[in-house]
N, CA, C and O atoms as a MOPAC input file, in Angstrom:
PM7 MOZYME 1SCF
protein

 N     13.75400 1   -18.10900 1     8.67600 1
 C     12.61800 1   -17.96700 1     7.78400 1
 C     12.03900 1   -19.35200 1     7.50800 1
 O     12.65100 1   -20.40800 1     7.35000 1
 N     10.65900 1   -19.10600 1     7.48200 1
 C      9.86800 1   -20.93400 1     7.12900 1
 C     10.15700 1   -20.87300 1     5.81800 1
 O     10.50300 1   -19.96600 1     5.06100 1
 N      9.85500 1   -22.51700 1     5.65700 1
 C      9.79300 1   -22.89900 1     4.11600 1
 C      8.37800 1   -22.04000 1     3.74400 1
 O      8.32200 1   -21.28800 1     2.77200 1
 N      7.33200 1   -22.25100 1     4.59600 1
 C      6.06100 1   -21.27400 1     3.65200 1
 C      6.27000 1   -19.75600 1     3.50400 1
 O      5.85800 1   -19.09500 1     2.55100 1
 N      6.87800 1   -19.33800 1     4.43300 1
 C      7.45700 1   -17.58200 1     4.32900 1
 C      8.10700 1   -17.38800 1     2.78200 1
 O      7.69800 1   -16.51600 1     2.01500 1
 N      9.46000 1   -18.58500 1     2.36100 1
 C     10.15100 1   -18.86700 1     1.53500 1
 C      9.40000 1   -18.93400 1     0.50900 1
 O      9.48500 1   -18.03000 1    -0.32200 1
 N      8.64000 1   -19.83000 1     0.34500 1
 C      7.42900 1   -20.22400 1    -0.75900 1
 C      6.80000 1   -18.61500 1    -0.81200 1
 O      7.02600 1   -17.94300 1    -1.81800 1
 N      6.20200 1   -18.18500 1     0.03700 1
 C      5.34100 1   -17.33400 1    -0.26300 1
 C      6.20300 1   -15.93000 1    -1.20000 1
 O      5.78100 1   -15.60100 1    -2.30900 1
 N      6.98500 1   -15.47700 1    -0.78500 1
 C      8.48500 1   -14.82000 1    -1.80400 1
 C      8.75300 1   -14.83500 1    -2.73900 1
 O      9.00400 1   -13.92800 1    -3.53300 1
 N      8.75000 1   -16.26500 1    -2.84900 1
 C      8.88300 1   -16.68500 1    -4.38200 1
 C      7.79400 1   -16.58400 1    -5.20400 1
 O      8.07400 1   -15.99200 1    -6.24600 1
 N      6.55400 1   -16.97400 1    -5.11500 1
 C      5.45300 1   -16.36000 1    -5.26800 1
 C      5.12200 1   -15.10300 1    -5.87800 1
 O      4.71000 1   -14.85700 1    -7.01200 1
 N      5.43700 1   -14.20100 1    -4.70500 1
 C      5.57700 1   -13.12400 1    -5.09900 1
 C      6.38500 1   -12.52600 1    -5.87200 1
 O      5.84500 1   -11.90800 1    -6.78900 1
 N      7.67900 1   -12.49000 1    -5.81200 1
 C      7.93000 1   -12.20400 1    -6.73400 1
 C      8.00000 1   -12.72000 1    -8.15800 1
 O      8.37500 1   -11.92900 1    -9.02500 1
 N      7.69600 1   -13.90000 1    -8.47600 1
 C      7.37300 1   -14.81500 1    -9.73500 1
 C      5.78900 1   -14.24800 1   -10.15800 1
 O      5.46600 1   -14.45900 1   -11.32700 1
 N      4.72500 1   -13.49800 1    -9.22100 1
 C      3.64700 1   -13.08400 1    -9.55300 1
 C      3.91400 1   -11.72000 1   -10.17400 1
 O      3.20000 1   -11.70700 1   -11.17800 1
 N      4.59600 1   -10.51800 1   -10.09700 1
 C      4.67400 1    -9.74600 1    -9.82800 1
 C      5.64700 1    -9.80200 1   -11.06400 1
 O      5.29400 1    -8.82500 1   -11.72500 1
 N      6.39800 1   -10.24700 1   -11.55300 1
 C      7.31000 1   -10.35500 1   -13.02200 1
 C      6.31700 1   -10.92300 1   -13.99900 1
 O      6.14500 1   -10.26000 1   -15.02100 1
 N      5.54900 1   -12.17500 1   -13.84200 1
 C      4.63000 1   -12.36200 1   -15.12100 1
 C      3.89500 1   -11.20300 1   -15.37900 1
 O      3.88100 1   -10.54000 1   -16.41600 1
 N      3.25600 1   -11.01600 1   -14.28400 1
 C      1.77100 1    -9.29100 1   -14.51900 1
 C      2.86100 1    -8.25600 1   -15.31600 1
 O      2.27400 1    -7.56100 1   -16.14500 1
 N      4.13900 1    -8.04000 1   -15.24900 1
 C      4.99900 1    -6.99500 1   -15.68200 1
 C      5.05400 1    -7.97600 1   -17.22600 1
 O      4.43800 1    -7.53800 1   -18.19700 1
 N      5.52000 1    -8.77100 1   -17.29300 1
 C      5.75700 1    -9.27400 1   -18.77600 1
 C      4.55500 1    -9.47100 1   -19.94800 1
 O      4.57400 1    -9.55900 1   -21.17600 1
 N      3.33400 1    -9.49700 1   -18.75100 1
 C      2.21200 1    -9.60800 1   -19.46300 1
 C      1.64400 1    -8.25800 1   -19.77100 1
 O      0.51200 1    -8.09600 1   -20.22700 1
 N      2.42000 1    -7.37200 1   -19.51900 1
 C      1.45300 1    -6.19500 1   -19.55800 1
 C      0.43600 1    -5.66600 1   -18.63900 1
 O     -0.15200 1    -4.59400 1   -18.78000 1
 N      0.27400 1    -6.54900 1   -17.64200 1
 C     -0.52800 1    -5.81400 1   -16.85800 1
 C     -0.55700 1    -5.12300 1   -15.96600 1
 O     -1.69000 1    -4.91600 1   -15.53200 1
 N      0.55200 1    -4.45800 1   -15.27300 1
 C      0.91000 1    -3.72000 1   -14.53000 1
 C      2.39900 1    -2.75800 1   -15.33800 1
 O      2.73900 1    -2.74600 1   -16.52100 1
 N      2.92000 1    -2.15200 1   -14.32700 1
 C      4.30500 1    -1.38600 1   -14.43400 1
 C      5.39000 1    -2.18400 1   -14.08300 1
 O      5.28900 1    -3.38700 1   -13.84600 1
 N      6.39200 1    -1.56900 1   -14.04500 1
 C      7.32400 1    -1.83300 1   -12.29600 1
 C      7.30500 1    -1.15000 1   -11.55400 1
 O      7.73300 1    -1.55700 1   -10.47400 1
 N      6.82100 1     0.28500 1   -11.61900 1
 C      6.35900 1     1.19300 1   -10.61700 1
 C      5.07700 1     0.29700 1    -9.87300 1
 O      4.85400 1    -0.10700 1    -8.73200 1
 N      4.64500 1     0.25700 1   -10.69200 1
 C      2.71200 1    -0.53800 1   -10.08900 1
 C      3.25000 1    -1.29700 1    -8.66300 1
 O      3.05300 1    -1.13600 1    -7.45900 1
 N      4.08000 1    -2.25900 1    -9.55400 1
 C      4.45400 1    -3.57300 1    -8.79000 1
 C      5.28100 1    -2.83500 1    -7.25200 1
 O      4.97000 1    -3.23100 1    -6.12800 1
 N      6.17800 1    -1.90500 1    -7.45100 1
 C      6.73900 1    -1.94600 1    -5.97900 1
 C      5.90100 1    -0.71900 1    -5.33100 1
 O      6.12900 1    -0.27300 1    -4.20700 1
 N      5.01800 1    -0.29800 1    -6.10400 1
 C      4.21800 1     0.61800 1    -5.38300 1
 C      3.14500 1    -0.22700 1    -4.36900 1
 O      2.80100 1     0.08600 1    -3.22900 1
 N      2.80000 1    -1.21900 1    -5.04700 1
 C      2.21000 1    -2.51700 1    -3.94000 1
 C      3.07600 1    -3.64200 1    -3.67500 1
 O      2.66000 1    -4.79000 1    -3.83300 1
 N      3.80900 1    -3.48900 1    -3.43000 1
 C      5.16600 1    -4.13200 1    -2.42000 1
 C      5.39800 1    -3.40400 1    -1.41900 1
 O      5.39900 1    -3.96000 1    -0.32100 1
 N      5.67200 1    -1.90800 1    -1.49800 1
 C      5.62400 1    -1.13300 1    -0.40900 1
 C      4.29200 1    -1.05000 1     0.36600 1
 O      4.33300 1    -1.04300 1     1.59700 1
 N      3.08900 1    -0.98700 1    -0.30000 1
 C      1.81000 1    -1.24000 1     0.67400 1
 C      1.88000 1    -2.83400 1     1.87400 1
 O      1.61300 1    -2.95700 1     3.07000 1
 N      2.38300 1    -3.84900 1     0.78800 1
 C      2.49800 1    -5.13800 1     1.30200 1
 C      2.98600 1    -4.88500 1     2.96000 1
 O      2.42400 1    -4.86000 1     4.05500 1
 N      4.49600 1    -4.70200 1     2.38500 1
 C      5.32700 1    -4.18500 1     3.40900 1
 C      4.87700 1    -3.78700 1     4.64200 1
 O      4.94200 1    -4.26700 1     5.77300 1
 N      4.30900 1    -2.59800 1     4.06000 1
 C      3.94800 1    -1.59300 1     5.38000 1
 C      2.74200 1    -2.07100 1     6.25600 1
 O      2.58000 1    -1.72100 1     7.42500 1
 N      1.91900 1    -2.90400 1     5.56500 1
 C      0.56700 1    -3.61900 1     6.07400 1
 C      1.37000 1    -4.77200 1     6.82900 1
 O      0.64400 1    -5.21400 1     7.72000 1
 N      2.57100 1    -5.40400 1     6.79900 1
 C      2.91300 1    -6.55900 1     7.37100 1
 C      3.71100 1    -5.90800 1     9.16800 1
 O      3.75700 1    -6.31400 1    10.32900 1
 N      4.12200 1    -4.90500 1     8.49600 1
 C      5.05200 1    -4.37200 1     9.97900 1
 C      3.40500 1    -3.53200 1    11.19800 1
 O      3.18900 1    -3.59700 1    12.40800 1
 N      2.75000 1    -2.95100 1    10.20600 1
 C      2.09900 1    -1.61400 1    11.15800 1
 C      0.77500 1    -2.86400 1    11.41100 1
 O      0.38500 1    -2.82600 1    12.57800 1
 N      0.13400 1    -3.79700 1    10.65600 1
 C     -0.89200 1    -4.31300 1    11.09000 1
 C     -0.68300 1    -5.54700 1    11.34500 1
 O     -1.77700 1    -6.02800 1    11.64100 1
 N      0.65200 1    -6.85000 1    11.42600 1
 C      0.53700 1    -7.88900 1    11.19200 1
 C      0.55900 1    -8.64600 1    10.50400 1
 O      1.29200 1    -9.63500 1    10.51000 1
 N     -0.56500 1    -8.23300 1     9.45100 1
 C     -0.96500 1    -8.84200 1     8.14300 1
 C     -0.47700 1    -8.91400 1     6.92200 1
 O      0.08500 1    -7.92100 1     6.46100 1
 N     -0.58700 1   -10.02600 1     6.20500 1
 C      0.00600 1   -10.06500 1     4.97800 1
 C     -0.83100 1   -10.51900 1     3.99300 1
 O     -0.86400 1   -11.74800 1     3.93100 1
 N     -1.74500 1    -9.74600 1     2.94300 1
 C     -2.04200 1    -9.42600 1     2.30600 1
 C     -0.84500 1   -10.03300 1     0.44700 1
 O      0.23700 1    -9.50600 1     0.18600 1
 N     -1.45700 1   -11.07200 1    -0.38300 1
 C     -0.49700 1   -11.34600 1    -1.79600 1
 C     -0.33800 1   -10.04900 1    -2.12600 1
 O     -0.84400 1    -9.26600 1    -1.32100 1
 N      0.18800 1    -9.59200 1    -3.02700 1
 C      0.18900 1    -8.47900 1    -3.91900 1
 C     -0.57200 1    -8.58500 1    -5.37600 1
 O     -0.48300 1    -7.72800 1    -6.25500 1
 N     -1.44900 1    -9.97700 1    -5.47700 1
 C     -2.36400 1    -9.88100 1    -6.34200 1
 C     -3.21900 1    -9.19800 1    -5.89700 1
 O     -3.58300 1    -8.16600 1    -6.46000 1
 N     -3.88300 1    -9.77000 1    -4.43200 1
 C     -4.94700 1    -8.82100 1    -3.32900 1
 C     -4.78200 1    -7.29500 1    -3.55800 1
 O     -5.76700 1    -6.57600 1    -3.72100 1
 N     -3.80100 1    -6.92800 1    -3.56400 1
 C     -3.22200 1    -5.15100 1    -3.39300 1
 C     -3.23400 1    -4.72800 1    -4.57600 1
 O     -3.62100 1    -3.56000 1    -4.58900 1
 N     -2.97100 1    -5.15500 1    -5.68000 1
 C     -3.25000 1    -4.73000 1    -7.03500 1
 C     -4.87700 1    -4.96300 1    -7.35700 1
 O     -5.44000 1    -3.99400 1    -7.86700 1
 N     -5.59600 1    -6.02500 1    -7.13500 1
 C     -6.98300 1    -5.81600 1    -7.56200 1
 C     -7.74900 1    -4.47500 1    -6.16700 1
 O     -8.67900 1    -3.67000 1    -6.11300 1
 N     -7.14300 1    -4.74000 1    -5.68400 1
 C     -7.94300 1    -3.41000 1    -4.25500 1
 C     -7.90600 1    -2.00200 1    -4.80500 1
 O     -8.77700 1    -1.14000 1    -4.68400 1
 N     -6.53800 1    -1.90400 1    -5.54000 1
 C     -5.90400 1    -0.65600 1    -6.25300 1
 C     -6.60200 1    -0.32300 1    -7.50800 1
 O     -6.56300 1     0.77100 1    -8.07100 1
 N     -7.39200 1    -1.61300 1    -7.98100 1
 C     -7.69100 1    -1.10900 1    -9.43200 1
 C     -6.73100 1    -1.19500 1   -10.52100 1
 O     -6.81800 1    -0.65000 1   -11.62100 1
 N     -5.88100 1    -1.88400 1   -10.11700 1
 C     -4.54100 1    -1.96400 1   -11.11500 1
 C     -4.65600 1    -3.29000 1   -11.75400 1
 O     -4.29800 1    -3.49600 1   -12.91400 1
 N     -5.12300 1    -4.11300 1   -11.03700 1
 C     -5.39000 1    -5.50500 1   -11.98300 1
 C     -6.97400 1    -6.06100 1   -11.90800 1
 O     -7.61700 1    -5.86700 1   -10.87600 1
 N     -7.52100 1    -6.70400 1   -12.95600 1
 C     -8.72500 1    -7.22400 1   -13.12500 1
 C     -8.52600 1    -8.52400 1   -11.96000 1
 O     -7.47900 1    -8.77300 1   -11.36300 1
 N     -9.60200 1    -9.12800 1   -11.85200 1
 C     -9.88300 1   -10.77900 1   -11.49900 1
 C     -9.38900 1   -11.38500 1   -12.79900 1
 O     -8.71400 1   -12.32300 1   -12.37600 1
 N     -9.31600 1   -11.42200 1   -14.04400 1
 C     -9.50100 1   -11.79400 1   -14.92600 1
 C     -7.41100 1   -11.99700 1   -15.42200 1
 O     -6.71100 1   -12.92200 1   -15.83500 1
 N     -7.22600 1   -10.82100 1   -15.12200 1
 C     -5.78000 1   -10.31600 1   -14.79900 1
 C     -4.91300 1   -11.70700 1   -14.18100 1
 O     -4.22700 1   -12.60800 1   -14.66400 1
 N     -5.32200 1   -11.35300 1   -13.01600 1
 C     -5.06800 1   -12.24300 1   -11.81200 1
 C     -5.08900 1   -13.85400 1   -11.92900 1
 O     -4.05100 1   -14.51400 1   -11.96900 1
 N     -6.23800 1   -14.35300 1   -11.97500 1
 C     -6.01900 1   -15.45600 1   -12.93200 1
 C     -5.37800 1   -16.14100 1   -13.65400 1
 O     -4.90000 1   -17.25900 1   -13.46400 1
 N     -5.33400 1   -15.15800 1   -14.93600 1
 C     -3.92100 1   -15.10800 1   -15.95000 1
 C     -2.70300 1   -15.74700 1   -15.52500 1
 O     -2.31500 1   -16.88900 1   -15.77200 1
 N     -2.20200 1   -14.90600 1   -14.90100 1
 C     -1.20400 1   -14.83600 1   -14.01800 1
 C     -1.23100 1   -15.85600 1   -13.02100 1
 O     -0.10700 1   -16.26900 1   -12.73400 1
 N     -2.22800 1   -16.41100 1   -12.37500 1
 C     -2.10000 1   -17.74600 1   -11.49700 1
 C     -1.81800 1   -18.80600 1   -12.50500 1
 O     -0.69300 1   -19.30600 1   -12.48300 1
 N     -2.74300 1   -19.24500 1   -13.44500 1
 C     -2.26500 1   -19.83400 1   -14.26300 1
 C     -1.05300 1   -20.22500 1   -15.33300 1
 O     -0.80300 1   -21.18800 1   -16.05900 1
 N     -0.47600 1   -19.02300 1   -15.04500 1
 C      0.81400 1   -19.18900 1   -15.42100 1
 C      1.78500 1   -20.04400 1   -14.72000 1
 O      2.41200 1   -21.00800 1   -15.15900 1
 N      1.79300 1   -19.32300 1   -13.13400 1
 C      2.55200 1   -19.40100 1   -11.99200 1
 C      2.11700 1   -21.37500 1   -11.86700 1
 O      3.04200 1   -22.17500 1   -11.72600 1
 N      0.71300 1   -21.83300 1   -11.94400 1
 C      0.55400 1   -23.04000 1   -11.92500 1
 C      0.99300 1   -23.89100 1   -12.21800 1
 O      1.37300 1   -24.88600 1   -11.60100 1
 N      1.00700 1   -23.44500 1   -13.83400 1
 C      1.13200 1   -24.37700 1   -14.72500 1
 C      3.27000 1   -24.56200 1   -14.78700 1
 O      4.02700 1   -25.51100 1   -14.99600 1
 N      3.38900 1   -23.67200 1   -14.59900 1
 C      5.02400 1   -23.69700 1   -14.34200 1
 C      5.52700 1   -24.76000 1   -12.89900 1
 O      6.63800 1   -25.29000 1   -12.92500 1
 N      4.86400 1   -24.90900 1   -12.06000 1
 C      4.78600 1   -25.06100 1   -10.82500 1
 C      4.70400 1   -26.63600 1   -11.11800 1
 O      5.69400 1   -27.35600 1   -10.98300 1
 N      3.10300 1   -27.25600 1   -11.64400 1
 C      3.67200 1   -28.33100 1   -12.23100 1
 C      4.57100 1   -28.96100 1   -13.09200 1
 O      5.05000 1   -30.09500 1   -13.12200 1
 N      4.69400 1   -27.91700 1   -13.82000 1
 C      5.86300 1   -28.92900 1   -14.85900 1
 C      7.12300 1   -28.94600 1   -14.19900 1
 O      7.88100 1   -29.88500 1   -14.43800 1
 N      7.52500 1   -27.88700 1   -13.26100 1
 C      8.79200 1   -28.24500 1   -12.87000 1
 C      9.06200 1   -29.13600 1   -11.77800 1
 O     10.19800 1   -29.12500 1   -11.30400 1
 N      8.09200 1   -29.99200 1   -11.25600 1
 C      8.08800 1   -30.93800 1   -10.40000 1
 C      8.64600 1   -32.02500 1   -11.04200 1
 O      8.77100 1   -33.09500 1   -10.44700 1

């Protein structure tokens, strides 16, 4: 596995626990677009965040999303 595969994982799942702590999704939500992720990575190639798959779904705003990057950011720097 690459370090960016690695990175990208972590990501995800560090995206996908704030949106749950913040209220903006489920944990159903969340592995209900994990399993889309999934299945879009084996049947088409592609890999698609699961922020992408939640705003496509209607399950999270832009505004949402954001949120949530900014979280993931701001954590990102300080722990450097």
């Amino acid at each position: 596995m690459s370090d960016k595969t690695r990175k990208v994982e972590i990501y995800e799942k560090r995206f996908g626990i704030i949106a749950i702590e913040k209220g903006f999704i489920t944990p159903d939500e969340l592995i209900d677009g994990l399993k889309v992720q999934v299945r879009e990575d084996i049947e088409k190639g592609t890999h698609r965040l699961i922020g992408t798959i939640l705003f496509d779904q209607d399950i999270m705003t832009d505004i949402q999303i954001n949120e949530v990057l900014e979280v993931l950011l701001g954590s990102n720097v300080s722990s450097q």
